[in-house]
Short mmCIF file of the C-alpha atoms (twelve columns), coordinates in Angstrom:
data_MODEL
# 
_entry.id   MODEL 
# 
loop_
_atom_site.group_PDB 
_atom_site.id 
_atom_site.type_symbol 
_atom_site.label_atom_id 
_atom_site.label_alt_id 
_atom_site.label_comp_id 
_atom_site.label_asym_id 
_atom_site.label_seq_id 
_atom_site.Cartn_x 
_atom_site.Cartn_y 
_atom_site.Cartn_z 
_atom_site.pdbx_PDB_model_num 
ATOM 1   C CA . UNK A 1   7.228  -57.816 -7.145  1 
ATOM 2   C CA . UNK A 2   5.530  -55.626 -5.037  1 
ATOM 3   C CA . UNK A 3   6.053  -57.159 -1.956  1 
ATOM 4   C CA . UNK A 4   10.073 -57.232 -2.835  1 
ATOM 5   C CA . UNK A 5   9.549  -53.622 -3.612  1 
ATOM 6   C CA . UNK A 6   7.902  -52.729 -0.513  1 
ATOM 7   C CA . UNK A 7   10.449 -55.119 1.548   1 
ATOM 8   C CA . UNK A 8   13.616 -52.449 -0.074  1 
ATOM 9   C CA . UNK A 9   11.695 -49.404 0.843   1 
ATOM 10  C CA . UNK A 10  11.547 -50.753 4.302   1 
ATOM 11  C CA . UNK A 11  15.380 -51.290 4.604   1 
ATOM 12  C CA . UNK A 12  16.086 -48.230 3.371   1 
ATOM 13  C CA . UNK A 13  14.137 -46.255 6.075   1 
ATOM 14  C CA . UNK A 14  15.309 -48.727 8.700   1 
ATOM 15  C CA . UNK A 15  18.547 -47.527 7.603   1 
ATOM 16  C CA . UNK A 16  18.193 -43.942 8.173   1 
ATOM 17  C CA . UNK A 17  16.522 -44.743 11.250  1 
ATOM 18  C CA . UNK A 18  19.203 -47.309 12.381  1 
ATOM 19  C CA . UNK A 19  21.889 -44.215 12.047  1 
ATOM 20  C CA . UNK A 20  20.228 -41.603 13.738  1 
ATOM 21  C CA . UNK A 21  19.631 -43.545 17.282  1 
ATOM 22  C CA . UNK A 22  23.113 -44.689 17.014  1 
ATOM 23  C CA . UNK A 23  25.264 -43.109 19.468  1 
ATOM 24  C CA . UNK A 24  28.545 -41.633 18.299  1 
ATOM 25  C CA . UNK A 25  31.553 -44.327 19.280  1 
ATOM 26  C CA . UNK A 26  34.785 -43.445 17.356  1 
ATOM 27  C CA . UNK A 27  34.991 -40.269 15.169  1 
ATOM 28  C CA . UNK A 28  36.964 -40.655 12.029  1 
ATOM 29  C CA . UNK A 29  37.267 -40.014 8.156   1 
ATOM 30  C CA . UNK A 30  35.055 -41.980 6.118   1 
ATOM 31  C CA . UNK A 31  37.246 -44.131 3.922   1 
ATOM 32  C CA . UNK A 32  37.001 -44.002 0.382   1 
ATOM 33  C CA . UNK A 33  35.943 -47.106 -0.959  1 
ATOM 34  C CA . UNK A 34  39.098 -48.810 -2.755  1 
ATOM 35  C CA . UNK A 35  39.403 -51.398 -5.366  1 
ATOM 36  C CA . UNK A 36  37.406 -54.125 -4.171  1 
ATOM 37  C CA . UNK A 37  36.184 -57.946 -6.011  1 
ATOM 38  C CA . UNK A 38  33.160 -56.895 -5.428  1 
ATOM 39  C CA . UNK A 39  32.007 -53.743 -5.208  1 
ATOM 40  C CA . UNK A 40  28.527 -51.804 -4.384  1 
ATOM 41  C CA . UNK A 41  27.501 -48.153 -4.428  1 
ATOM 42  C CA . UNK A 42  23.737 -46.901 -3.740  1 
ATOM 43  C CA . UNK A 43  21.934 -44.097 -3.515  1 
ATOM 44  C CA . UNK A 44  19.074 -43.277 -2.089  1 
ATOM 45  C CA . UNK A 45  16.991 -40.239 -1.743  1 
ATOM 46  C CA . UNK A 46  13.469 -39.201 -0.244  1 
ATOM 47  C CA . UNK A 47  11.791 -36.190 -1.227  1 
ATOM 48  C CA . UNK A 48  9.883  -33.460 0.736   1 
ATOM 49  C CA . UNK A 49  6.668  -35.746 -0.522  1 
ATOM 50  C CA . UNK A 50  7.681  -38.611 1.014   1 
ATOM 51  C CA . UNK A 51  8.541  -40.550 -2.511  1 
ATOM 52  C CA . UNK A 52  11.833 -42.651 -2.259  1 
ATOM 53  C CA . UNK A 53  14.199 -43.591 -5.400  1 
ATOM 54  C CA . UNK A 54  16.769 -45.912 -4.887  1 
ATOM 55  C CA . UNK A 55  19.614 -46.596 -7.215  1 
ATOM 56  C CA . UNK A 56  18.075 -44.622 -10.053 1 
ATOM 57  C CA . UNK A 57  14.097 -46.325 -9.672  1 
ATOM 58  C CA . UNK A 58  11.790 -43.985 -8.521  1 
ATOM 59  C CA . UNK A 59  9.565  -46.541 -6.353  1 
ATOM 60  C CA . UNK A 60  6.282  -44.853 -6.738  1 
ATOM 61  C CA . UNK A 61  6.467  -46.084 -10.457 1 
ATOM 62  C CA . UNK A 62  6.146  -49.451 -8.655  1 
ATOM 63  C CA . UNK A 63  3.359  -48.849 -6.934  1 
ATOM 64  C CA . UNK A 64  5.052  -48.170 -3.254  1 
ATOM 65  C CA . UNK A 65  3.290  -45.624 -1.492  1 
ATOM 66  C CA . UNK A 66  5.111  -42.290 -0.061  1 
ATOM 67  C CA . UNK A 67  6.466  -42.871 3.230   1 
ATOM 68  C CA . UNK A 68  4.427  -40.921 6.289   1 
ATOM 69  C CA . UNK A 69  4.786  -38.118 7.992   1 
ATOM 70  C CA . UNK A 70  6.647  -39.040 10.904  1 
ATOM 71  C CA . UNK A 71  9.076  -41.111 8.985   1 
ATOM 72  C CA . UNK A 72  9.557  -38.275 6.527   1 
ATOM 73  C CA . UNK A 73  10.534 -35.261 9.677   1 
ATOM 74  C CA . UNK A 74  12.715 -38.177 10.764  1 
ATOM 75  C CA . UNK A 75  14.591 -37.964 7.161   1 
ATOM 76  C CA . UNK A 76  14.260 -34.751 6.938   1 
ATOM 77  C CA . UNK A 77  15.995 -33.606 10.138  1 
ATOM 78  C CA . UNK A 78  18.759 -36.350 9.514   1 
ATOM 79  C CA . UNK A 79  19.552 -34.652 5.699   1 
ATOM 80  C CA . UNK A 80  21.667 -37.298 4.962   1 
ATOM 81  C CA . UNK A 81  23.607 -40.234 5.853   1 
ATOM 82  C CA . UNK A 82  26.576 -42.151 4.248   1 
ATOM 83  C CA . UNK A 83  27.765 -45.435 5.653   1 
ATOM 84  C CA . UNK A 84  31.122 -47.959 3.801   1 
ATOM 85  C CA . UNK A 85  30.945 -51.185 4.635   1 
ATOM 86  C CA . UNK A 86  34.635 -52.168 3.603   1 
ATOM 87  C CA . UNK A 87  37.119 -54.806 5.433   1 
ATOM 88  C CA . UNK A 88  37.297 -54.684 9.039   1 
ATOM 89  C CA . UNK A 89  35.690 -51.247 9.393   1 
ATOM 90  C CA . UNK A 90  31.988 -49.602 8.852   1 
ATOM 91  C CA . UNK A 91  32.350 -45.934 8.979   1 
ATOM 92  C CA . UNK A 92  28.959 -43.930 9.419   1 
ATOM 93  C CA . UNK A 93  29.041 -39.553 8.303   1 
ATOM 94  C CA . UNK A 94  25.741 -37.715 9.069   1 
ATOM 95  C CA . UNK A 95  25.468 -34.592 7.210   1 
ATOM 96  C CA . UNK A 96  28.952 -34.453 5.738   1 
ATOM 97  C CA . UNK A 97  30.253 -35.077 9.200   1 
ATOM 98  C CA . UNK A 98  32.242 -38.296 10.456  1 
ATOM 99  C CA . UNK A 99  29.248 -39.845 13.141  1 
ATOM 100 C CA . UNK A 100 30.973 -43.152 14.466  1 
ATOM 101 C CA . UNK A 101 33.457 -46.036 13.205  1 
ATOM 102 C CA . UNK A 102 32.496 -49.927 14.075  1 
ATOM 103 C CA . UNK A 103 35.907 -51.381 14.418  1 
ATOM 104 C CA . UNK A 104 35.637 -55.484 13.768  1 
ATOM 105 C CA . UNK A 105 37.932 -57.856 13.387  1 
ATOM 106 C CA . UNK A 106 36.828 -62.100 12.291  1 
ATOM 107 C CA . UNK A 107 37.382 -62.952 16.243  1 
ATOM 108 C CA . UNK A 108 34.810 -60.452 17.581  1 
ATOM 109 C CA . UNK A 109 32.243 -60.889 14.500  1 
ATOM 110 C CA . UNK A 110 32.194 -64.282 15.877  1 
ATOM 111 C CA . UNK A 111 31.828 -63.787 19.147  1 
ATOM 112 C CA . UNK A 112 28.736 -61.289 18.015  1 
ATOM 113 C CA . UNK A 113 27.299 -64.823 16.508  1 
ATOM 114 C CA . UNK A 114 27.976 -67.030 19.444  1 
ATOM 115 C CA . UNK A 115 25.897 -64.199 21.653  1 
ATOM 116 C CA . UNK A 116 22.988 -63.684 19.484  1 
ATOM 117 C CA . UNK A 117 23.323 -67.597 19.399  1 
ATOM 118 C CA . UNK A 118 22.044 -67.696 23.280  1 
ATOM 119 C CA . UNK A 119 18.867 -65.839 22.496  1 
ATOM 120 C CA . UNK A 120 18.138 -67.716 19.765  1 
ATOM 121 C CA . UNK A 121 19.230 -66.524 16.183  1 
ATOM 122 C CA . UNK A 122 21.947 -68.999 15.171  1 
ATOM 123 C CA . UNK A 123 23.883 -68.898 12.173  1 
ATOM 124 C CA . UNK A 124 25.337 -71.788 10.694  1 
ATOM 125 C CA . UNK A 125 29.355 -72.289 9.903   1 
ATOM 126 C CA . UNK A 126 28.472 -72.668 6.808   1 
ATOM 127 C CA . UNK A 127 26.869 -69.285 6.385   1 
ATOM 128 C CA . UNK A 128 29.190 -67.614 8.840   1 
ATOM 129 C CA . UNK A 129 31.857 -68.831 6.241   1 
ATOM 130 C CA . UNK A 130 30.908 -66.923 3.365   1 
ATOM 131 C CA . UNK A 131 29.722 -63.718 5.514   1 
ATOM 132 C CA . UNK A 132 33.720 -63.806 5.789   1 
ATOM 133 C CA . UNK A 133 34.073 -64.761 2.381   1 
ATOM 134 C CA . UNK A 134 32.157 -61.423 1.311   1 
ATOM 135 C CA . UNK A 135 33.521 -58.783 3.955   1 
ATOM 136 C CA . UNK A 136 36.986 -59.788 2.678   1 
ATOM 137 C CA . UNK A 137 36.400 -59.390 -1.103  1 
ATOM 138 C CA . UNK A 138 33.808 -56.534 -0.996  1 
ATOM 139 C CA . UNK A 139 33.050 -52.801 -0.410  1 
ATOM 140 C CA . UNK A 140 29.614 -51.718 -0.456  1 
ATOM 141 C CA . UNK A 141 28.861 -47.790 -0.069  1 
ATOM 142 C CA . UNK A 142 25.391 -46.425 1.112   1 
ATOM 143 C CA . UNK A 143 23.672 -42.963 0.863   1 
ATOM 144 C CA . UNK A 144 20.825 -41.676 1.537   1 
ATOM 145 C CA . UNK A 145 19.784 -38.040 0.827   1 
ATOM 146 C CA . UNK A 146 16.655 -35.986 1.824   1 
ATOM 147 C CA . UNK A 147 16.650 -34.168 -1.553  1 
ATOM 148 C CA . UNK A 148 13.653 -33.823 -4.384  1 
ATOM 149 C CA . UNK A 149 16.584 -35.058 -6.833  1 
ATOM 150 C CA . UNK A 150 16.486 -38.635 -8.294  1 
ATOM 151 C CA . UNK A 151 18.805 -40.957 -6.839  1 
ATOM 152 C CA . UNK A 152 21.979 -41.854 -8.675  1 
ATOM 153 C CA . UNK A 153 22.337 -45.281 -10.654 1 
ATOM 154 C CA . UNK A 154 22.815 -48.227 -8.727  1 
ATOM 155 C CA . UNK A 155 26.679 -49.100 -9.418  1 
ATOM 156 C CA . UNK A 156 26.939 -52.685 -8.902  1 
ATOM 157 C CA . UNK A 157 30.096 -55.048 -9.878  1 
ATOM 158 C CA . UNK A 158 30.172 -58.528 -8.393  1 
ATOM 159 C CA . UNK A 159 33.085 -60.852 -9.690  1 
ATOM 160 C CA . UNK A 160 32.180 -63.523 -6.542  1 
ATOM 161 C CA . UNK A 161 29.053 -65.786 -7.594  1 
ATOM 162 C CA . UNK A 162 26.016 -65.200 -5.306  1 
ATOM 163 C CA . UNK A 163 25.300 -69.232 -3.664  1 
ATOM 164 C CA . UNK A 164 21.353 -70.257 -3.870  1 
ATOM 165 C CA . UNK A 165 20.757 -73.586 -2.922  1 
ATOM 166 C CA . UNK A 166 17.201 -75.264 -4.516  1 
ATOM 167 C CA . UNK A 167 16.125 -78.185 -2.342  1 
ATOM 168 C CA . UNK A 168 14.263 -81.307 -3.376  1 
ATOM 169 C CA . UNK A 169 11.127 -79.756 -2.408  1 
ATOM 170 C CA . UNK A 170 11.172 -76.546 -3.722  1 
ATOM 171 C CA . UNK A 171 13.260 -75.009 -0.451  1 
ATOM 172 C CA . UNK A 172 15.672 -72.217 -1.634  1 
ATOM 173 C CA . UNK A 173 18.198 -71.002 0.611   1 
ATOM 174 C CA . UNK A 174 20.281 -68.130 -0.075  1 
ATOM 175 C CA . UNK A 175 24.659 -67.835 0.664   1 
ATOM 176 C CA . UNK A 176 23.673 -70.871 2.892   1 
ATOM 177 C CA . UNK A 177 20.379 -69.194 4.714   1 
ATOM 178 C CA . UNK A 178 17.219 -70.324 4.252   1 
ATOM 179 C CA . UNK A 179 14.191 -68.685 3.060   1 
ATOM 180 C CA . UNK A 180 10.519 -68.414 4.286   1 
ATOM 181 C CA . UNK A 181 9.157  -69.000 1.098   1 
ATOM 182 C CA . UNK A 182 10.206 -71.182 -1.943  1 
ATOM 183 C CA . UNK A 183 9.362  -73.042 -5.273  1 
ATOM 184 C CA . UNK A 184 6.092  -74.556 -5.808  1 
ATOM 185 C CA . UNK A 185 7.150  -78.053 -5.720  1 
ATOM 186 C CA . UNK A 186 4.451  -79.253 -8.656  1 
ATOM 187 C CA . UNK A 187 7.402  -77.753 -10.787 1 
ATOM 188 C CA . UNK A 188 10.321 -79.739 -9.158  1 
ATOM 189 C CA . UNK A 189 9.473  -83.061 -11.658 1 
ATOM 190 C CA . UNK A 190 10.242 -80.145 -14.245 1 
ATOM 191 C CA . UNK A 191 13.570 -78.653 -12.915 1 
ATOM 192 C CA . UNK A 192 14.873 -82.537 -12.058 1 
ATOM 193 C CA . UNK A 193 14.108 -83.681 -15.082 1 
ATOM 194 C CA . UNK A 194 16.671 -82.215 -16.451 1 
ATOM 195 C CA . UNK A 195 19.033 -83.415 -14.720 1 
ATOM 196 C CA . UNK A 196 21.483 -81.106 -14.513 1 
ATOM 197 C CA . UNK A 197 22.513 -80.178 -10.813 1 
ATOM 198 C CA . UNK A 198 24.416 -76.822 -11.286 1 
ATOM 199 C CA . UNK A 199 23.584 -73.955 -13.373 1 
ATOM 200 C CA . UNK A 200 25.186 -70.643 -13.712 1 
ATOM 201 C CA . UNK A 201 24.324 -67.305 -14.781 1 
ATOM 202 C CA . UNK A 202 26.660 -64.174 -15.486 1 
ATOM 203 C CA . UNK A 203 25.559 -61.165 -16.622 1 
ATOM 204 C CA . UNK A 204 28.520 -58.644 -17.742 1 
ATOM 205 C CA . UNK A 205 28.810 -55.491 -20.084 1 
ATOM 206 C CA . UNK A 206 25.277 -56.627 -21.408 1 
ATOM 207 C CA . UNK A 207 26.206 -60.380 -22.013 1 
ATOM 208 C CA . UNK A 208 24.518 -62.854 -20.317 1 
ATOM 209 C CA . UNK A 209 26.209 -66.575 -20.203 1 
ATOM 210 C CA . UNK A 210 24.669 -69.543 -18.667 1 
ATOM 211 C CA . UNK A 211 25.998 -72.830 -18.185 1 
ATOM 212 C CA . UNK A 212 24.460 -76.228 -16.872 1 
ATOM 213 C CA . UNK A 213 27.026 -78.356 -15.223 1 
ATOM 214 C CA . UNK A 214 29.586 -76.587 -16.628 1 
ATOM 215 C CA . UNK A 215 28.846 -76.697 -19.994 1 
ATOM 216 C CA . UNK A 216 28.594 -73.714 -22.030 1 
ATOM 217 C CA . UNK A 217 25.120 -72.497 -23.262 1 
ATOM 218 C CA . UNK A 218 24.235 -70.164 -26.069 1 
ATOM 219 C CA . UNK A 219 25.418 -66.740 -24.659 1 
ATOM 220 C CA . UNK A 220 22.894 -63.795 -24.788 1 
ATOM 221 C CA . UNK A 221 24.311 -60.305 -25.839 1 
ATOM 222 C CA . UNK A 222 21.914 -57.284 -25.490 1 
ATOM 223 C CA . UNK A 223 21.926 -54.563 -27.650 1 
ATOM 224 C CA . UNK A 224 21.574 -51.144 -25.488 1 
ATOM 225 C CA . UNK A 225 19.791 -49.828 -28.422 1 
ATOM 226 C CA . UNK A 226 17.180 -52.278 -28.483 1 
ATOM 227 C CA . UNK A 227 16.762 -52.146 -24.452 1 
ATOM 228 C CA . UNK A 228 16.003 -49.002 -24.907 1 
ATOM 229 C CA . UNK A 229 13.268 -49.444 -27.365 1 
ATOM 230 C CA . UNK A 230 12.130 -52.136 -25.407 1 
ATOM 231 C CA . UNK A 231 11.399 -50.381 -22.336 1 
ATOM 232 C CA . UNK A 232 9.737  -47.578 -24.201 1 
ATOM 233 C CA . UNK A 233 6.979  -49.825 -25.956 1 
ATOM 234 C CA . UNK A 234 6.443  -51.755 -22.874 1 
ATOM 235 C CA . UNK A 235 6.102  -48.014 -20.850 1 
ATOM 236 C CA . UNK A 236 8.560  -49.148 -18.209 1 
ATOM 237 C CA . UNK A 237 10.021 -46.694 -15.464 1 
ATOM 238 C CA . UNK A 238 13.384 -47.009 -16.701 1 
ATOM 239 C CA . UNK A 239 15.094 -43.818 -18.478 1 
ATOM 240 C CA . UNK A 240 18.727 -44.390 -18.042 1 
ATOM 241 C CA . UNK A 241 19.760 -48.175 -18.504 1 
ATOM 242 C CA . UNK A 242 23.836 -47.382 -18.944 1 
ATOM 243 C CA . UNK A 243 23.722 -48.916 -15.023 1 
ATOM 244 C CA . UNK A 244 22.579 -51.856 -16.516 1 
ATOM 245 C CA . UNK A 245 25.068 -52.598 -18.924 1 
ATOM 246 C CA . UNK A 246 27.946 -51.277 -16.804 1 
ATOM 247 C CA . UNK A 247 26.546 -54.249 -14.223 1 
ATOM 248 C CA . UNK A 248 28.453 -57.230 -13.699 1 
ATOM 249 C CA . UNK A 249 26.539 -59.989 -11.124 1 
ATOM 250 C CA . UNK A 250 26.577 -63.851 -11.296 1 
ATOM 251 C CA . UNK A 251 24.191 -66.593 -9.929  1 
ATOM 252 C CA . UNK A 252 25.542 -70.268 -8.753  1 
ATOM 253 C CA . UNK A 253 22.343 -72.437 -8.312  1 
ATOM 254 C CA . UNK A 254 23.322 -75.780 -6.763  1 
ATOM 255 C CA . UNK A 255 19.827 -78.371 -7.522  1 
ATOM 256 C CA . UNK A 256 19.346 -80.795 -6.224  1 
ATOM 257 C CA . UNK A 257 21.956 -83.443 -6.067  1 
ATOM 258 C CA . UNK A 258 24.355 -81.050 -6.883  1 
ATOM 259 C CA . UNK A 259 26.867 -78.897 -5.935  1 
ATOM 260 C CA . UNK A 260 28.447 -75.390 -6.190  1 
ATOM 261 C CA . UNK A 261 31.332 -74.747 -8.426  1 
ATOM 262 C CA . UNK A 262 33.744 -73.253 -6.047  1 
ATOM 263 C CA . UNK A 263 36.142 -71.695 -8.263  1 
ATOM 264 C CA . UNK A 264 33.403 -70.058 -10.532 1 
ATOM 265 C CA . UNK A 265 33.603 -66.520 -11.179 1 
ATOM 266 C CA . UNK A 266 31.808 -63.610 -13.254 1 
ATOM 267 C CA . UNK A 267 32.745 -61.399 -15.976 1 
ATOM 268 C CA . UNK A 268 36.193 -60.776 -16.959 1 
# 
């Protein structure tokens, strides 16, 4: 957990970074993020200590140290940064003020693939397929704020089932890329036991549903009362869960032997 943790505090300063050495390409007005599938919004905010939240979790509750000094003047010259991701356009605004636009189309995102390709970081067809799949169905919307305020809730609503593939040996891949690490393969007799070789998980308004091959298991409902109790008596960092419940986000795990269910979908 704290390695994960550590691994999203990284991306979010390479992000800042990444949009303050950019040059300025095309000036224009930030979109607004319309009605998408699949939708993302976060924010995230550094203080004048150095501590980062992101998406409502203050990171330092996790044990993620405050970031240092030179990455922090960085931040704090920058004041903030807003970047959509949404269809055929990223849009970057620094400080309230329309930076650059990224203008792609499918044609040159693959001819972006097919270069990096000749120094050595090839993506499959089969990845580069759902990439396409997920610019075409989502909009995701990134801040990030130099501000001693908390960060706002992570809104997060994802109809389109996230792909992870389980190999025989413990080898999980992720929307068709591969991992570095995996499953400890003593518990692969376990899993394959079973014999079940697709499993699905929704979560919704505070419902989770599962189902193995298909097949309908026992559906979970979560009382927000109850969370909230919960995460008092176990002292988790957690004071606002409504971002939870508003969350929709569904897992298809193909196992081995098995295969995704294309048509699958999550929440309503």
């Amino acid at each position: 957990m704290k390695r994960r943790t550590l691994l999203v505090a990284a991306l979010a300063v390479a992000f800042v970074g990444l949009v303050t050495v950019l040059p300025s390409l095309v000036y224009a007005d930030s979109p607004s993020p319309a009605a998408a599938t699949n939708s993302v919004s976060v924010d995230v905010t550094v203080s004048s200590t150095g501590n980062l939240t992101i998406g409502g979790i203050d990171l330092k509750a996790l044990g993620v140290a405050p970031l240092d000094s030179a990455s922090l003047e960085m931040i704090k010259n920058l004041d903030n940064a807003h970047v959509v991701v949404q269809g055929d356009a990223v849009t970057i605004d620094l400080h309230g003020t329309p930076a650059f636009k990224i203008q792609w189309n499918q044609a040159s995102r693959q001819a972006v693939v097919d270069l990096a390709a000749k120094y050595g970081y090839a993506v499959t067809p089969q990845v580069m397929s759902r990439i396409e799949e997920w610019i075409s169905t989502s909009s995701v919307d990134v801040t990030a704020r130099y501000t001693n305020d908390p960060s706002k809730p992570l809104a997060l609503k994802m109809s389109k089932m996230l792909w992870v593939d389980l190999g025989p040996n413990g080898e999980v891949a992720v929307e068709k890329g591969p991992l570095a690490f995996g499953i400890d393969p003593s518990i692969m007799p376990s899993i394959k036991q079973a014999g079940v070789g697709n499993a699905t998980a929704c979560w919704s308004k505070g419902s989770l549903l599962i189902k193995a091959d298909g097949k309908n298991l026992p559906m979970i409902t979560v009382d927000p009362k109850g969370a909230a109790y919960l995460t008092k008596a176990l002292n988790l960092a957690v004071d606002n869960l409504d971002p939870f419940f508003a969350a929709q986000l569904g897992v298809d795990v193909s196992l081995p032997g098995g295969a995704h269910q294309a048509t699958a979908t999550c929440g309503e």
